[in-house]
LUMMIKE-329153 format. One record per residue: x, y, z of N, C-alpha, C, O in turn. Coordinates in steps of 0.1 Angstrom, whole numbers, plus 5000, padded with zeros to 4 digits. Layout:
# LUMMIKE-329153
XYZXYZXYZXYZ;...
# end
This chain:
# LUMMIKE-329153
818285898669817285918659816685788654817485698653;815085758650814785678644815485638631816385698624;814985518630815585468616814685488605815185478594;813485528607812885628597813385768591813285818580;813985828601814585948604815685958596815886048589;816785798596817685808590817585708578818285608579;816785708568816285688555815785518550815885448540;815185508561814685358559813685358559813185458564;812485248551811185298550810485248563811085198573;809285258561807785238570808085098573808085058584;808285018559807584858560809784818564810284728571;810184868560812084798569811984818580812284708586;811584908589811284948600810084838606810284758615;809384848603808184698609809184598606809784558616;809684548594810484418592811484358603811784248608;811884478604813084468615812784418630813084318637;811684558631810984498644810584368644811384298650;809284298638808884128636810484058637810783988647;811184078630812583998628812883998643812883888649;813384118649813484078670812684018674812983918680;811584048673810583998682810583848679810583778689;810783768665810683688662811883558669811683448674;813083638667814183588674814383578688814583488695;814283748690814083758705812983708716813283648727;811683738711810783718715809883858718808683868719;811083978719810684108719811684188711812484128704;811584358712812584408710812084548722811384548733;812784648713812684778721812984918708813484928697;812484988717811885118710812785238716812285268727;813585288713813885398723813885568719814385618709;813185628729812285728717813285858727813485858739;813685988716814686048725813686188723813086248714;814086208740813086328741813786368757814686308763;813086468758813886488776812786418786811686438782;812886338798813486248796813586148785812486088784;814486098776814485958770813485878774812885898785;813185798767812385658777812585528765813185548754;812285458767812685318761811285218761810685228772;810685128753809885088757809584928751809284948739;809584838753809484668745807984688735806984758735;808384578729807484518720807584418721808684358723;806284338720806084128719806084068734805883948737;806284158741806284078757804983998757804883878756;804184058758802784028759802483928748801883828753;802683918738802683798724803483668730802983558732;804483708731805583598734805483518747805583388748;805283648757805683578774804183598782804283578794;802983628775801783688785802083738792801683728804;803083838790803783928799802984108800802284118790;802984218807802684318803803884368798804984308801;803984498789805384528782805384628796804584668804;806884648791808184738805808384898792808384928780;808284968804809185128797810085118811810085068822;810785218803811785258815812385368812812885358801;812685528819812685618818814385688818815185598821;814685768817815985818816816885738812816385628808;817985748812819485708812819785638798818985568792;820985668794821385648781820785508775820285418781;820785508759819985418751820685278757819785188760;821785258758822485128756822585068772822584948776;822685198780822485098793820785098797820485018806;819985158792818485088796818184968787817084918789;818984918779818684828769819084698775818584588774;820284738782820784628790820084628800819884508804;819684698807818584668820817384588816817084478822;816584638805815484608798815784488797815184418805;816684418787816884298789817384198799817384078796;817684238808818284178825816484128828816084018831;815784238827814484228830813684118825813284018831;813684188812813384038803814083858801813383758796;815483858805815583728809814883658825814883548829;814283758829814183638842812683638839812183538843;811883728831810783718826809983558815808983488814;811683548807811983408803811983298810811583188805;812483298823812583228837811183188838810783078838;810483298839808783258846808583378855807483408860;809783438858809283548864807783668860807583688848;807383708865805983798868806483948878806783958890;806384058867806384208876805184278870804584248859;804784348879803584458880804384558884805684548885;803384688888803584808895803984788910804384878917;803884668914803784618927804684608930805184688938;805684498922806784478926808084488933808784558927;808384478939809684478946811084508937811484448927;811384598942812984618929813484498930813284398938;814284538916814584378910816184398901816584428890;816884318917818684338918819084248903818684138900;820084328897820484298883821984278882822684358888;822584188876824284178877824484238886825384328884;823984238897825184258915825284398915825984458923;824784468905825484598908824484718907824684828913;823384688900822184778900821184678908821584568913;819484768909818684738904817684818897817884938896;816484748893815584818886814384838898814384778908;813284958894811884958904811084978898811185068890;809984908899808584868892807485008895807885078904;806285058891805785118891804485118878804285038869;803685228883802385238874802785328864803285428869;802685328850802685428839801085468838799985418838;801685608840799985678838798985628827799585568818;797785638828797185578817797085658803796885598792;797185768803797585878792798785818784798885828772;799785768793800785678780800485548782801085468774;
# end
């Protein structure tokens, strides 16, 4: 559930967010619906980066992917829809693709 949802306001909820992005450089959004999806904020501010979604699987392991993503993004790395999957702690990887333009 949002943290709106669970009794914080409009402007704590922005706060919070700015505060990640600020430290982080991004954060993440994870919005629950069937499928889940997950999606960054600040990539683009921070790293001239495009922001990442990523679709299914539980909140806490796409967060850790998302961020696997985003450290090599720190690196200097560059993904599009083009991209080549992208092997993560030896044990996954991630695959790149086009989000419809509707979202």
């Amino acid at each position: 559930m949002c943290i709106i949802c669970d009794g914080f306001s409009h402007e704590e909820a922005l706060t919070g967010e700015f505060v990640r992005i600020a430290v982080n450089g991004f954060t993440m959004v994870g919005i629950e619906a069937e499928p889940p999806w997950t999606y960054t904020i600040g990539l683009v501010r921070s790293f001239d980066h495009p922001e990442l979604v990523m679709t299914g699987g539980a909140m806490g392991d796409v967060a850790d992917l998302l961020t696997g993503v985003v450290d090599h993004i720190r690196d200097g790395d560059r993904f599009d829809a083009d991209s080549p999957p992208l092997a993560l702690c030896g044990c996954t990887s991630v695959a790149f693709g086009p989000v419809h333009p509707e979202h």
